[in-house]
ROSE-429884 format. One record per atom (N, C-alpha, C, O): atom name; residue number from 1; x, y, z. Coordinates in pm, 1 decimal. Layout:
REM ROSE-429884
pt atome CA num NUM x X y Y z Z;
...
REM end
This chain:
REM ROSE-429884
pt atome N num 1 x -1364.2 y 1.3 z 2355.8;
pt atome CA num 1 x -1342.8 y -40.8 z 2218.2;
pt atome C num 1 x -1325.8 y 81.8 z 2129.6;
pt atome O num 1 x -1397.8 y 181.7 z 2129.9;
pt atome N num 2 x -1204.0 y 54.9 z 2043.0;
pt atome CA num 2 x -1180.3 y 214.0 z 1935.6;
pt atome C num 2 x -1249.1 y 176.1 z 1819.0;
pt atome O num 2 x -1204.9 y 73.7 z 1766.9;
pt atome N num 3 x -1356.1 y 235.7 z 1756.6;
pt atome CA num 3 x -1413.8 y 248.2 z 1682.5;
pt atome C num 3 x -1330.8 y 331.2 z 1561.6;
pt atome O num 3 x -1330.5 y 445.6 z 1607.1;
pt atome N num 4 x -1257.8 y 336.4 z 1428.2;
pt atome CA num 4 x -1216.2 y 418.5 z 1341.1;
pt atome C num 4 x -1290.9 y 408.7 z 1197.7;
pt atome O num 4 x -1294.3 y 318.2 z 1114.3;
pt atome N num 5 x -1363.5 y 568.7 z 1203.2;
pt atome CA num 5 x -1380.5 y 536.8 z 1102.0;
pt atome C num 5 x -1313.9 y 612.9 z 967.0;
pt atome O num 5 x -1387.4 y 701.3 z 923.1;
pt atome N num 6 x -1216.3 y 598.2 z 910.2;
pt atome CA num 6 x -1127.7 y 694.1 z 800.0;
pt atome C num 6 x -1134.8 y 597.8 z 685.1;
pt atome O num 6 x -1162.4 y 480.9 z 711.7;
pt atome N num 7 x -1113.5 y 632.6 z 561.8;
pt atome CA num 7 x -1071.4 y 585.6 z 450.6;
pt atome C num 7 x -926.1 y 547.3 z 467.0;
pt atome O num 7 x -855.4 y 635.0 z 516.6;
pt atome N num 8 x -880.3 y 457.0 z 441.7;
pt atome CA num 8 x -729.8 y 464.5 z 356.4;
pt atome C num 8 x -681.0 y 461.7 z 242.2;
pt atome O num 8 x -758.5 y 429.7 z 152.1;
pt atome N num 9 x -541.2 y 492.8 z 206.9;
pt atome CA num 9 x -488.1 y 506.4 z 100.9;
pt atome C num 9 x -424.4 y 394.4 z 27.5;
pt atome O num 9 x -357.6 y 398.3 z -75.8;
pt atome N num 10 x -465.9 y 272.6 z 117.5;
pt atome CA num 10 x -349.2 y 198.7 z 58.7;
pt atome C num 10 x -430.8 y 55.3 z 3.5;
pt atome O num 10 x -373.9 y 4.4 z -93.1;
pt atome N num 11 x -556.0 y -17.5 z 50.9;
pt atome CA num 11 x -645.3 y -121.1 z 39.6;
pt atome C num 11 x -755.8 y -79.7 z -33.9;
pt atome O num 11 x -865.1 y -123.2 z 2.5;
pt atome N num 12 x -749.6 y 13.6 z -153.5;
pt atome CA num 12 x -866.9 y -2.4 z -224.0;
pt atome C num 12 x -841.6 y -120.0 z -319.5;
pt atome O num 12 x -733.2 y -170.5 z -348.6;
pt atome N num 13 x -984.2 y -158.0 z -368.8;
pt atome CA num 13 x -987.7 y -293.3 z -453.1;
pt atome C num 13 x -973.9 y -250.6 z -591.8;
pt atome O num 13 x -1027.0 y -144.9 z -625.7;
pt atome N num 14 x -893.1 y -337.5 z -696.3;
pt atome CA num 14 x -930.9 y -295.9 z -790.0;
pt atome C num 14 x -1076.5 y -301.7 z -901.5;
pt atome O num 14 x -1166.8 y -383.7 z -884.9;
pt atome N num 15 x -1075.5 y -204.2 z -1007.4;
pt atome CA num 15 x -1243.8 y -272.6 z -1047.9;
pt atome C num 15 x -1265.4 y -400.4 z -1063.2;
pt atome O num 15 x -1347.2 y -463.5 z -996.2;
pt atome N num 16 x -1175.5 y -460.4 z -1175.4;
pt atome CA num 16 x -1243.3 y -639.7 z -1183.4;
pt atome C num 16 x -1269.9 y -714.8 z -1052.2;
pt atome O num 16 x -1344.6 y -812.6 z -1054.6;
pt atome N num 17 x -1211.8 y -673.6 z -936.4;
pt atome CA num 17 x -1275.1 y -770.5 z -833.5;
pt atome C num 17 x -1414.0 y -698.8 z -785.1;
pt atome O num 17 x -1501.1 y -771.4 z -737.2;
pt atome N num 18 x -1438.1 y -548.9 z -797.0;
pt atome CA num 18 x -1584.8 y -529.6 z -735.1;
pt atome C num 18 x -1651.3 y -619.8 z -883.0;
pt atome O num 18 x -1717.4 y -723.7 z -883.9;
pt atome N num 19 x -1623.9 y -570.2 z -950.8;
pt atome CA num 19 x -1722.4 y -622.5 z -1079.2;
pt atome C num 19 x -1802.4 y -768.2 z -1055.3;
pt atome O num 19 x -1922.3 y -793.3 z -1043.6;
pt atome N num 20 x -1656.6 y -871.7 z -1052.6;
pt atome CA num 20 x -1668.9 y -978.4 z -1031.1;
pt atome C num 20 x -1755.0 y -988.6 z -881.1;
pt atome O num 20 x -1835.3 y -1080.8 z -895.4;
pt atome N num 21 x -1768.6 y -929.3 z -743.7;
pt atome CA num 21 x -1805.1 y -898.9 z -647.3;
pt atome C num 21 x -1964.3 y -911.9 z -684.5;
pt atome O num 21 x -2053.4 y -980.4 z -634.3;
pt atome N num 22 x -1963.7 y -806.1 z -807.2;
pt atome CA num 22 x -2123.8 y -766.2 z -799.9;
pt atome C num 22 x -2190.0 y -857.3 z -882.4;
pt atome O num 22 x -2289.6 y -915.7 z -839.7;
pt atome N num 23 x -2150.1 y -875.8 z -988.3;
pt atome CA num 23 x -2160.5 y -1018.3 z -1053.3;
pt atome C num 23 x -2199.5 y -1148.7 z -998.2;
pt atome O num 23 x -2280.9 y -1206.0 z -1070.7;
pt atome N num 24 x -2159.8 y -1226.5 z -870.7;
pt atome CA num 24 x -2117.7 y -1289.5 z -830.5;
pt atome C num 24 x -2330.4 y -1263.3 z -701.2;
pt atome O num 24 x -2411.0 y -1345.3 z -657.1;
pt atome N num 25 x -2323.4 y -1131.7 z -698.3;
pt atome CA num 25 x -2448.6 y -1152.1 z -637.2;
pt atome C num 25 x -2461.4 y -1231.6 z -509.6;
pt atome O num 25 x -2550.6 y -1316.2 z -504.0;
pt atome N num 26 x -2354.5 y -1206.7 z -372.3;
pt atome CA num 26 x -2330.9 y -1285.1 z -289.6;
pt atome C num 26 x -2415.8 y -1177.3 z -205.8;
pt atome O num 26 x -2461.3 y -1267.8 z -135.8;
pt atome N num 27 x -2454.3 y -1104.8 z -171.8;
pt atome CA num 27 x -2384.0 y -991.1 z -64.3;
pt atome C num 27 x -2215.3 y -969.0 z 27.0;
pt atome O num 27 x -2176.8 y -970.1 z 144.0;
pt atome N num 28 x -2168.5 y -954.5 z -78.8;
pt atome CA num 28 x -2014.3 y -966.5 z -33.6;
pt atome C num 28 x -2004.8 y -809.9 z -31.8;
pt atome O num 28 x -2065.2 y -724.0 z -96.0;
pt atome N num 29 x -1889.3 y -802.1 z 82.8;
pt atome CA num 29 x -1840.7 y -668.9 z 54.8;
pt atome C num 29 x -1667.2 y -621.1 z 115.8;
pt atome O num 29 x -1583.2 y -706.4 z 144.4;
pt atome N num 30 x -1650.5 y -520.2 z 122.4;
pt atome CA num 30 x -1452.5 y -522.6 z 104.0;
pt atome C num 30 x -1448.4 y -439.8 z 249.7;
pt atome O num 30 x -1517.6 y -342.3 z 278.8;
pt atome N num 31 x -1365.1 y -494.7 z 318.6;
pt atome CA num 31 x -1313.8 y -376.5 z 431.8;
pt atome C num 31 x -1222.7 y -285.3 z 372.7;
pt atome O num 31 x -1134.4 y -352.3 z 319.2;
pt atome N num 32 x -1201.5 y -158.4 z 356.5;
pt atome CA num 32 x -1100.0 y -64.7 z 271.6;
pt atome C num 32 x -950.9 y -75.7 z 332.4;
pt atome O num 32 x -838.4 y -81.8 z 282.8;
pt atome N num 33 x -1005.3 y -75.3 z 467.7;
pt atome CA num 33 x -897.6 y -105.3 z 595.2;
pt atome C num 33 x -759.6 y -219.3 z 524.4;
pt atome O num 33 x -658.4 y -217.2 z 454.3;
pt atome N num 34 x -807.5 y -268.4 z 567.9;
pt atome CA num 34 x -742.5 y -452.3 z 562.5;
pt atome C num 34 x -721.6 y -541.6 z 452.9;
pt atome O num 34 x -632.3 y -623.0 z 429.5;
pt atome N num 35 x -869.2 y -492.7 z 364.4;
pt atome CA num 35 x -894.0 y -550.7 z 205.2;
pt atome C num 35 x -985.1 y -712.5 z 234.8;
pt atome O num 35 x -1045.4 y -786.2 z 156.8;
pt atome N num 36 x -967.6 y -718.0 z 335.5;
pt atome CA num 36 x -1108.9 y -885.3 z 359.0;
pt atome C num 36 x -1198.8 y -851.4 z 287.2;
pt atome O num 36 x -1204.4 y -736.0 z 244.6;
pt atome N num 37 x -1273.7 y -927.5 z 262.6;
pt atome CA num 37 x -1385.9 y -985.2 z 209.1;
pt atome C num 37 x -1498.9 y -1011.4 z 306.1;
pt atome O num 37 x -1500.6 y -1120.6 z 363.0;
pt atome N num 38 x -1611.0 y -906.1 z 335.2;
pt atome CA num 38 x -1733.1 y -946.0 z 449.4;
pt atome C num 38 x -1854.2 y -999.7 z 353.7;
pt atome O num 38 x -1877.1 y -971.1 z 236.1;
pt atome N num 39 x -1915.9 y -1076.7 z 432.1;
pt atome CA num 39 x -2032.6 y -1141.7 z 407.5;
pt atome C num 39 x -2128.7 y -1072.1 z 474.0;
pt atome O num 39 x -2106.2 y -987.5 z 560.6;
pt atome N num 40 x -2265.3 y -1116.1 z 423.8;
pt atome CA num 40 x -2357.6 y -1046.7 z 485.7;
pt atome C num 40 x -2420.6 y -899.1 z 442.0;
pt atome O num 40 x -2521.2 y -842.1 z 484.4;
pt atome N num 41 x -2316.8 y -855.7 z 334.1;
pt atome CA num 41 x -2326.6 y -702.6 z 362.9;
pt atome C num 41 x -2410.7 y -661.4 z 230.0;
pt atome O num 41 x -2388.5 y -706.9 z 117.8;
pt atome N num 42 x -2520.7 y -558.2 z 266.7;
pt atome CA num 42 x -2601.1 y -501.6 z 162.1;
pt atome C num 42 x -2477.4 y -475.8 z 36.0;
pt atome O num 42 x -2354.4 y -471.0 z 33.4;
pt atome N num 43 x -2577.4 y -464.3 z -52.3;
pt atome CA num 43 x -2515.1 y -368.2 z -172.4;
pt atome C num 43 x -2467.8 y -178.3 z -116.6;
pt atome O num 43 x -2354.5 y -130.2 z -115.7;
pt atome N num 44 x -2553.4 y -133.2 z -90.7;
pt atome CA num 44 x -2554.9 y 16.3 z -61.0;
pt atome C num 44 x -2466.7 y 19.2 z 116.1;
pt atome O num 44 x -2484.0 y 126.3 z 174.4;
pt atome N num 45 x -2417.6 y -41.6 z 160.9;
pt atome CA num 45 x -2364.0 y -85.0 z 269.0;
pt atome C num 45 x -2246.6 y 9.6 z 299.3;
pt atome O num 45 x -2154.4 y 6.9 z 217.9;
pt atome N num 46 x -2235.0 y 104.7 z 419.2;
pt atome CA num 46 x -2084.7 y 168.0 z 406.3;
pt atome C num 46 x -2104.6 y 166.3 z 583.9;
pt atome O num 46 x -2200.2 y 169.2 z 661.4;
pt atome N num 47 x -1958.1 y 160.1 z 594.6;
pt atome CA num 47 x -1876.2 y 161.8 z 733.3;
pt atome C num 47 x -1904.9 y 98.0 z 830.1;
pt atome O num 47 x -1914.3 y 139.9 z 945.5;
pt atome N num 48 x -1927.6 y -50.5 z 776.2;
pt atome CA num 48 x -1942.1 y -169.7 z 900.6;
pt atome C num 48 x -1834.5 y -185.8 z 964.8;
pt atome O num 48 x -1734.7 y -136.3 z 912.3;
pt atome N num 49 x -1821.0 y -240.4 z 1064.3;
pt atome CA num 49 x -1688.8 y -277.4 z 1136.4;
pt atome C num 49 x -1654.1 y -426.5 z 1070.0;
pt atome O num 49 x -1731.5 y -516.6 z 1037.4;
pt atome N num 50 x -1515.7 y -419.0 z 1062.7;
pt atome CA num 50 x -1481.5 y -541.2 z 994.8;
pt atome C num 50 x -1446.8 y -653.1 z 1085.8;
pt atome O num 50 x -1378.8 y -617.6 z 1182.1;
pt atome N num 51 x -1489.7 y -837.2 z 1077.0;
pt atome CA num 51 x -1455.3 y -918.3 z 1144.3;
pt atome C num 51 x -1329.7 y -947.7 z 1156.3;
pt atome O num 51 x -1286.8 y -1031.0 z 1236.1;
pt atome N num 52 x -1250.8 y -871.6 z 1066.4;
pt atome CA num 52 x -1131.6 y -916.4 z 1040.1;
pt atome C num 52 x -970.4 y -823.9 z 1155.9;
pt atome O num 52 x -884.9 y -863.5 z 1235.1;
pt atome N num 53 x -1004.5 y -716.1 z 1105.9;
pt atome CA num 53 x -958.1 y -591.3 z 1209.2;
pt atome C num 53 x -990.9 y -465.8 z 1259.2;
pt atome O num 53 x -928.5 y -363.9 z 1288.8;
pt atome N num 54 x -1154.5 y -517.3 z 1260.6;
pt atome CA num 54 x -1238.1 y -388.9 z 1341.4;
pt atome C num 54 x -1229.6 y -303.8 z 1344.7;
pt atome O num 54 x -1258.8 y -237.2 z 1444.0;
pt atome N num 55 x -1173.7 y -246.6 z 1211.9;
pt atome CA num 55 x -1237.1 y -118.2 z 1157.7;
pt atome C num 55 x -1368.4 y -81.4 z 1138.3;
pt atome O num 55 x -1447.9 y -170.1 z 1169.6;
pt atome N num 56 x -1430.9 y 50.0 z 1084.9;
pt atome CA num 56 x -1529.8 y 34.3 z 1019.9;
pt atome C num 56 x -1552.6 y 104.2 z 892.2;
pt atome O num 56 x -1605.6 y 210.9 z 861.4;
pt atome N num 57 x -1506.8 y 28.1 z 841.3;
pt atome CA num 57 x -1432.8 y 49.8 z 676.0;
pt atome C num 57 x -1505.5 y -70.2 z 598.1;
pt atome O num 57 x -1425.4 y -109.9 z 513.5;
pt atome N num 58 x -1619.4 y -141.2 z 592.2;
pt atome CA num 58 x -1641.6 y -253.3 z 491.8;
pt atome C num 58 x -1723.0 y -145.9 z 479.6;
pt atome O num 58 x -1755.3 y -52.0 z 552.4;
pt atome N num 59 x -1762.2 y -202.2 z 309.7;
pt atome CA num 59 x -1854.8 y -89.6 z 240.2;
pt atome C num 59 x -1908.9 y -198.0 z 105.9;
pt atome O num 59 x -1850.9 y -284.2 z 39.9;
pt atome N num 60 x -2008.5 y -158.8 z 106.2;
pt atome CA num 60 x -2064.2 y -308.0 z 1.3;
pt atome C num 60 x -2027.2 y -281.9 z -134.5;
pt atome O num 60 x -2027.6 y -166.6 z -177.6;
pt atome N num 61 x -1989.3 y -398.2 z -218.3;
pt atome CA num 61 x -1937.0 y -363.7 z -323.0;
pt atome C num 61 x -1977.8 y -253.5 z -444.9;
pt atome O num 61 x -1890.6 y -182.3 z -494.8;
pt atome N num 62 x -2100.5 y -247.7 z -481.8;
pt atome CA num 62 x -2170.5 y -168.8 z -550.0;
pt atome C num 62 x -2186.2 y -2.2 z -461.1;
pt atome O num 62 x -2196.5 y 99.0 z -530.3;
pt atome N num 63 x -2186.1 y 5.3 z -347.7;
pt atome CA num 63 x -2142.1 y 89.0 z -286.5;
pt atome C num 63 x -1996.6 y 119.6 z -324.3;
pt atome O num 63 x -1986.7 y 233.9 z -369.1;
pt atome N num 64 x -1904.8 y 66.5 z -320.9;
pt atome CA num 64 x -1734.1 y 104.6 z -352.2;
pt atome C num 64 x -1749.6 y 153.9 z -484.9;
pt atome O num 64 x -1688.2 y 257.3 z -511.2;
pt atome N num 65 x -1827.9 y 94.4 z -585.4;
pt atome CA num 65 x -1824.4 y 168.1 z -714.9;
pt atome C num 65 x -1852.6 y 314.2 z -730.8;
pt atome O num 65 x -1785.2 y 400.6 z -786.8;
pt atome N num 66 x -1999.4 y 324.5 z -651.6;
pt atome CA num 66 x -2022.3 y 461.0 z -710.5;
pt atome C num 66 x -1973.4 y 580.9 z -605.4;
pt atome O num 66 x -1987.9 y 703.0 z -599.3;
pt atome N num 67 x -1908.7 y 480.3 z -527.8;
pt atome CA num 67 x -1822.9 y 606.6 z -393.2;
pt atome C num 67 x -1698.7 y 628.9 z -525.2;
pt atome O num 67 x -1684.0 y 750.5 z -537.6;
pt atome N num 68 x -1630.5 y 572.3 z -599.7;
pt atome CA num 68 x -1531.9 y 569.1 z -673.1;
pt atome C num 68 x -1418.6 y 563.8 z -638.7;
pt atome O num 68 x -1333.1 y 642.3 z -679.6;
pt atome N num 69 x -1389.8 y 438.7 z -529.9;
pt atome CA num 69 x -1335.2 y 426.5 z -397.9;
pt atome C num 69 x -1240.6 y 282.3 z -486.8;
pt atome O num 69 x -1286.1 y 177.5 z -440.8;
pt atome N num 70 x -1169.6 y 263.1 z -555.1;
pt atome CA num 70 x -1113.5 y 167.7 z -634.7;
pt atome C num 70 x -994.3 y 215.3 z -711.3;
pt atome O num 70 x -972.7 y 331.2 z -746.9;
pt atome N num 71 x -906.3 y 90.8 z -735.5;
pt atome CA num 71 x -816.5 y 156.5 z -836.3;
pt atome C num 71 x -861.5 y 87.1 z -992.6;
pt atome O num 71 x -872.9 y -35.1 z -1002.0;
pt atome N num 72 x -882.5 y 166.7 z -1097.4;
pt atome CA num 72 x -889.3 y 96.1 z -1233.6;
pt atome C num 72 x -753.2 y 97.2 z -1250.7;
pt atome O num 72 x -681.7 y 197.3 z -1249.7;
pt atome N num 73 x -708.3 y -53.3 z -1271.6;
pt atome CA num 73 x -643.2 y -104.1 z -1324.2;
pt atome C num 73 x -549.9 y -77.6 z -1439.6;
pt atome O num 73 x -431.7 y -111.1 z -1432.8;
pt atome N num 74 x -620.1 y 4.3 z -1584.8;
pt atome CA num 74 x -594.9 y 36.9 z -1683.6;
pt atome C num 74 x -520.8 y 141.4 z -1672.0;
pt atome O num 74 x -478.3 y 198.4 z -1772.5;
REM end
């Protein structure tokens, strides 16, 4: 099994969805990879493997903020 773990350049979230993310108080969190949506995942949460395409790129939302790992919008 290939394990990767890199950032990419192309699936960061923008802020209103972490906001709404953290807001929302699920434990939700973003694969950077792919851009899914994981469950389960702490707040402070970085480089789970994702259910989606097994990366290990989910990173919990409040985590994506203060990594500054997002695009603002504005």
């Amino acid at each position: 099994m290939e394990i990767r773990m890199r950032l990419p350049n192309t699936e960061k979230p923008e802020l209103g969805q972490l906001l709404e993310l953290c807001e929302a108080d699920d434990n939700l969190g973003l694969c950077l990879a792919c851009g899914e949506e994981a469950y389960g995942v702490e707040p402070d949460a970085s480089w789970y493997e994702c259910e989606g395409c097994g990366a290990c790129n989910v990173f919990g939302a409040e985590e994506i903020l203060i990594r500054g790992l997002y695009v603002d919008e504005e």
